[in-house]
C-alpha positions, 0 to 999 in steps of 0.5 A: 053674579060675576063670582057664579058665572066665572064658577060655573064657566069653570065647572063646565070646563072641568066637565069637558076636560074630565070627558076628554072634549076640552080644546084647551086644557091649560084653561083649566089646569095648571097655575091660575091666578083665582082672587088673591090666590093662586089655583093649581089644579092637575088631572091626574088619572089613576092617581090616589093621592096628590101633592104640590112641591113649592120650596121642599114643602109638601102640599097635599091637593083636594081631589074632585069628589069621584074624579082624578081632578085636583086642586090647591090654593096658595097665597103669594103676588108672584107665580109659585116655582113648583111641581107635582108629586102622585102616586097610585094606591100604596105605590112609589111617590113620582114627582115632576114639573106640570106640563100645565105651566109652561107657555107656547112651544110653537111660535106665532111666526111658525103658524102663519108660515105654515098657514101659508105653506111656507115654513120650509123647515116645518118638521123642526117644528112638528112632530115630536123634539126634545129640547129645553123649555123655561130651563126645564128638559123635556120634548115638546110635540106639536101636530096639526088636526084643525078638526079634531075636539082633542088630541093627548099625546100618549105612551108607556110613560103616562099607560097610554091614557088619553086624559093624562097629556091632553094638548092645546089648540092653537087658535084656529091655526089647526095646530096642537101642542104640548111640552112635557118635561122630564120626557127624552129620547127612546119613548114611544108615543102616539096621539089620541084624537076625538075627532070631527065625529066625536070618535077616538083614534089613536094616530102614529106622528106624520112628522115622526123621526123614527117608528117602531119596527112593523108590524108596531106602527108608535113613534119614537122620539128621537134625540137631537143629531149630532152625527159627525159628518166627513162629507164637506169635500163632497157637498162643496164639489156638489154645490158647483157641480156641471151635471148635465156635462158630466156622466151619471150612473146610476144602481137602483136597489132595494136595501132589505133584498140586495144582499142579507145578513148570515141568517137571513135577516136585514142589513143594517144601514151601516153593513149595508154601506160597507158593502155596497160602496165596495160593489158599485164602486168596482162597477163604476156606477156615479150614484145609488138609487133606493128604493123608499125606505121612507118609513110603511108598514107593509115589505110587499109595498116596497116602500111605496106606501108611505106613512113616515115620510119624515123618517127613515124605516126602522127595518135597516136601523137609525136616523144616524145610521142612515146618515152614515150609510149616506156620508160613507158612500159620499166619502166613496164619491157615490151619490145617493138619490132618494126615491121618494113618493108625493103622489099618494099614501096608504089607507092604514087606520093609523097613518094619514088617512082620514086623520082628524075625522075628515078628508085632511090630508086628502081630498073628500071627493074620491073622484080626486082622492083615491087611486083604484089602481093602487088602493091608495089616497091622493094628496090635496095639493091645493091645501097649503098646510098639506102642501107644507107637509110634502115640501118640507118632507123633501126639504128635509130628506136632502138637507138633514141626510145630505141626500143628492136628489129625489126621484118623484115617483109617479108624476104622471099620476099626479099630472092628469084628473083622469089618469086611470079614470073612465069617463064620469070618475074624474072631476074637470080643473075649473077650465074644464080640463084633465090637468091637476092644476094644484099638482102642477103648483106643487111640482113647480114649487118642489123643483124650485125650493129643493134645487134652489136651497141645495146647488148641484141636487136632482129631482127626476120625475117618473113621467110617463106621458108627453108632458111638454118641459117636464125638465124646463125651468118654471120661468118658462113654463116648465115643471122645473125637474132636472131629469125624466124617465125615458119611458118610450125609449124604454119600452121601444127598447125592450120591446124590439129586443124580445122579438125573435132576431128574424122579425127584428127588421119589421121593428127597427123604427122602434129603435129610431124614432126615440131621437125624433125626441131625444133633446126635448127633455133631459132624458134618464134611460130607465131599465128599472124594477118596474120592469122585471116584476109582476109577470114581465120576465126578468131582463134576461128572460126577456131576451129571446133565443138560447141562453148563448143568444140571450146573454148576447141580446143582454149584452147588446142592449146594455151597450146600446144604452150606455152609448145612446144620449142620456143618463144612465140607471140600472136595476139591481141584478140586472147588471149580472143576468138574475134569470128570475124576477125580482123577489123582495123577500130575499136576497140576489142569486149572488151565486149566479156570479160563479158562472161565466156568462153571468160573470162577463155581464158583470164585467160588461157592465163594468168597462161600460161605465168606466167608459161613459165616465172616462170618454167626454164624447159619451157623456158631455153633450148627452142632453144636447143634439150637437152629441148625436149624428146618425152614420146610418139608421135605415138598414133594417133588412140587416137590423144595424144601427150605426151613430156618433157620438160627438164631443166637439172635435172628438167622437165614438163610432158605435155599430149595432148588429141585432142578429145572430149572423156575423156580417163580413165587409160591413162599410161604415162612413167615418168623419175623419181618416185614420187608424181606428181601434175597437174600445169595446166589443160586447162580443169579446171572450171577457164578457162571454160572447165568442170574440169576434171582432176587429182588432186595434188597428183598423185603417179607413179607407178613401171611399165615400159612403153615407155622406162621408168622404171616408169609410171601415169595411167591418166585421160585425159580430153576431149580437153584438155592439162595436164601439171605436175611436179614432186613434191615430192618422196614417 
């Protein structure tokens, strides 16, 4: 009775493997002890013949009746070494190991770490990784679909038949898994699922290292990295570095449209150090911001609709070649911050949506899974196993390509239920409030496992609301970023200096009313390319007045940022005056540089830089009120704007004159009597204005004025900005 039970137990399991259902087909296939025998059994699809291979002896295999399954009886006490030999029709005989017979590639430590959303190198366990298994080379490939009735991996090397490589389910951890020996690196591959409602679909790897170029969305398998990095010096002053003491700037850019190739096409990674490294370098910027180029199918995304978040895009090259890009520029003292999106991902058919069948690494209910704005789909940051998935996705960005920090884009949306909801379209937290609680868990748990694993990294949030202690510690309450986009200040910025010059002065609280707030939070000043797409004018056409006084505005604006309080980022093209938006399906107008305006703007820029980074006073204390003090900030009728800037004993005097008129005999109170000298006029010929100005020896004078005992009679050039320093005593 045993004997017909244990038969027809079997039988029924061939059946479901034979239709694709079985969870586990190493029940069925492989090497199993049957008696005193042992059963080899191999689905073999398409195959005519089949044979077992045990010490050069050939063994012919008994084939179902109208089936691809096989089996063969051999006798013995110890588990036979053997592989299996097939061929179709009259073709080539192919021999190779049973994938059937090897054990667990995924270790029951993994699982529970995962299970719990702690396995902080997850994706060297996911995905797909060639390695050596029982002595025997091949790539073992792992993923999680907890609802899924059977995934295969498949690819050209098995015809992308989903019967050949069926995997096993791992308990009810969710996870599957196969080795498959003799496999290696450069084959494309993809999982077939049944999922929750018995449907085929066919998967591209959440965890995969390396995609096909779009608009082919396969896998690639990778090679293991031996990358020689020249980057030590770097990563050890990284790890001990004082950034909130020290001057940050930094150039975002977009990879596929900064510059192209002869013909119009991308550069590759490598190209694309060389000459970028070149570019910024002379432009004095700290750091270089990309735009994602986390692997997504669609170029007028821009990357931000993420479905490889473990790889970087094929577009611009390899795995290693962005491991170049990135030591290079280190070997430049250039940092390299990745702008990398948690806060949702695309619908595509074969990316994470829907991905076993259910709502797995979303949520089900849209009122807490979906964007309307952007079409897209929300993480369910509440689920451990997703969780996992993110966390390890930053983990390994910063520490496989030795990345200096992350840009999270888009925190504010993940901060509030109801962002960009109406009333009844968002679902309360279990207090009955907008805030995503599980979101907030995750940033915290973000902040807190990528800056304490990797020294002297930045995480800065894209946060755009009044979200108290964005950059406090978690201790304290706080999210625990480094940096947060100064977004009122931008927005005030750049909304007083597109006014007409004669207006200004019914505006000027937009200029100070952003240091009612300044040193609540480590502030980076944004001119991203959020703002110069989409019909908001590029940062020239921003700017008001002829093209004299727009250059000049431009001029002014950029000074006005890189002596106010906070970090600095500018977006490619901006640093020269593109007088278009930003067009991604092209390169930059780089013939603009041949004329002088935009030549000086370039050359403003520079000495800007050079002189945040080489002035303390600019940059030592630009998260700390002690670094501010207002000279005067109530003329409005004249729209100037005068501070200090402070570094203990040592300051900059900086004058802001928003209108075109000159103003003769401006007085300025100054702290300390003395020579002081003009070390930069945004108005100077250099930079294309009409250079006007003071000169290097301007001599205080022993009249009281605005609260200080000491004081300059001025000219102030028309748009311009006056930067001094004191540079001697009488």
């Amino acid at each position: 009775m045993k004997a017909a039970a244990a038969k027809q137990t079997m039988d029924q399991g061939v059946r479901r493997l034979l239709a694709g259902q079985h969870h586990d087909p190493f029940e069925i296939l492989g090497c199993h002890r049957v008696g005193r025998q042992w059963r080899l059994r191999a689905l073999l699809p398409g195959s005519a013949e089949a044979q077992v291979v045990i010490d050069g002896q050939y063994h012919a295999m008994v084939r179902k009746p109208h089936t691809d399954f096989f089996t063969l009886s051999v006798p013995g006490a110890a588990v036979p070494d053997y592989q299996l030999r097939w061929r179709r029709d009259q073709g080539e005989w192919l021999q190779g190991h049973d994938p059937y017979r090897f054990a667990p590639v995924v270790g029951d430590l993994d699982l529970h770490l995962f299970a719990e959303g702690r396995h902080e190198h997850l994706y060297r366990v996911m995905g797909a990784h060639c390695c050596e298994h029982q002595g025997v080379s091949g790539v073992r490939f792992a993923t999680w679909a907890p609802n899924a009735s059977r995934i295969s991996v498949v690819g050209d090397f098995n015809a992308w038949h989903g019967l050949c490589h069926p995997m096993r389910a791992r308990g009810l951890s969710g996870v599957w898994e196969l080795f498959i020996p003799g496999l290696a690196h450069g084959e494309k591959y993809k999982f077939e699922l049944r999922d929750a409602h018995g449907k085929l679909q066919l998967k591209s790897d959440p965890y995969g290292n390396s995609f096909e170029m779009r608009p082919a969305t396969a896998a690639i398998i990778c090679p293991p990295s031996d990358y020689p990095w020249s980057d030590r010096q770097w990563l050890q002053q990284r790890e001990h570095w004082d950034w909130q003491h020290s001057p940050i700037s930094i150039y975002e850019f977009h990879p596929g449209s900064w510059r192209r190739d002869a013909s119009g096409g991308f550069l590759n990674y490598r190209e694309l150090a060389v000459q970028l490294a070149d570019y910024v370098a002379r432009l004095g910027f700290t750091h270089v911001e990309l735009l994602p180029i986390t692997e997504h199918p669609l170029d007028d995304s821009w990357g931000y609709q993420t479905t490889g978040y473990f790889a970087p895009t094929r577009r611009f090259g390899s795995p290693d070649d962005f491991r170049y890009f990135v030591d290079y520029l280190h070997q430049r003292d250039i940092g390299v911050i990745l702008d990398w999106v948690p806060a949702h991902f695309p619908r595509d058919a074969h990316a994470l949506a829907h991905f076993d069948g259910t709502a797995l690494y979303e949520h089900e209910d849209p009122r807490r899974g979906e964007h309307v704005d952007w079409g897209t789909l929300i993480f369910n940051y509440g689920r451990n196993e997703v969780k996992n998935f993110l966390l390890a996705s930053a983990n390994y960005w910063l520490e496989e390509f030795h990345l200096d920090g992350l840009r999270v884009d888009a925190v504010a949306s993940m901060l509030y239920l109801d962002y960009s909801r109406e009333p009844g379209e968002w679902e309360p937290n279990r207090y009955g409030g907008r805030e995503n609680l599980e979101a907030i868990d995750f940033l915290r748990e973000l902040n807190t496992q990528t800056l304490g694993r990797h020294p002297g990294t930045l995480t800065i949030a894209e946060e755009s609301t009044s979200w108290p202690q964005v950059t406090r510690p978690t201790w304290v309450g706080g999210l625990g970023f480094s940096m947060k986009w100064n977004m009122g200040w931008m927005h005030d910025s750049l909304n007083y200096l597109s006014q007409e010059t004669i207006y200004r002065k019914y505006h000027h609280d937009q200029l100070t009313f952003g240091l009612m707030y300044a040193f609540s939070e480590n502030f980076l000043l944004p001119f991203s390319h959020d703002e110069v797409v989409h019909g908001k004018y590029s940062m020239l056409g921003k700017m008001p007045g002829d093209e004299w006084q727009r250059f000049a505005n431009l001029r002014l604006l950029y000074t006005y940022m890189f002596t106010y309080p906070g970090v600095k980022l500018l977006f490619m093209g901006d640093e020269f005056g593109d007088p278009g938006e930003w067009q991604h399906q092209g390169q930059l107008p780089w013939d603009l540089l041949e004329r002088a305006p935009h030549a000086g703007l370039q050359q403003l820029v520079a000495d800007l830089n050079r002189l945040y980074r080489d002035e303390p006073s600019l940059h030592r204390r630009q998260f700390s009120p002690e670094g501010f003090e207002w000279i005067d900030c109530h003329d409005a009728t004249q729209s100037v704007l005068s501070y200090l800037r402070w570094d203990g004993a040592e300051f900059h005097l900086v004058i802001l004159n928003f209108t075109p008129v000159v103003r003769h005999e401006y007085r300025i109170g100054v702290p300390s009597s003395g020579i002081y000298a003009e070390v930069l006029n945004s108005d100077s010929r250099f930079y294309g204005g009409s250079d006007f100005g003071n000169g290097l020896a301007i001599h205080s004078e022993e009249q009281p004025w605005m609260g200080f005992e000491n004081s300059l009679s001025l000219s102030l050039p028309p748009l311009a900005a006056l930067v001094l320093k004191l540079s001697g005593e009488f």
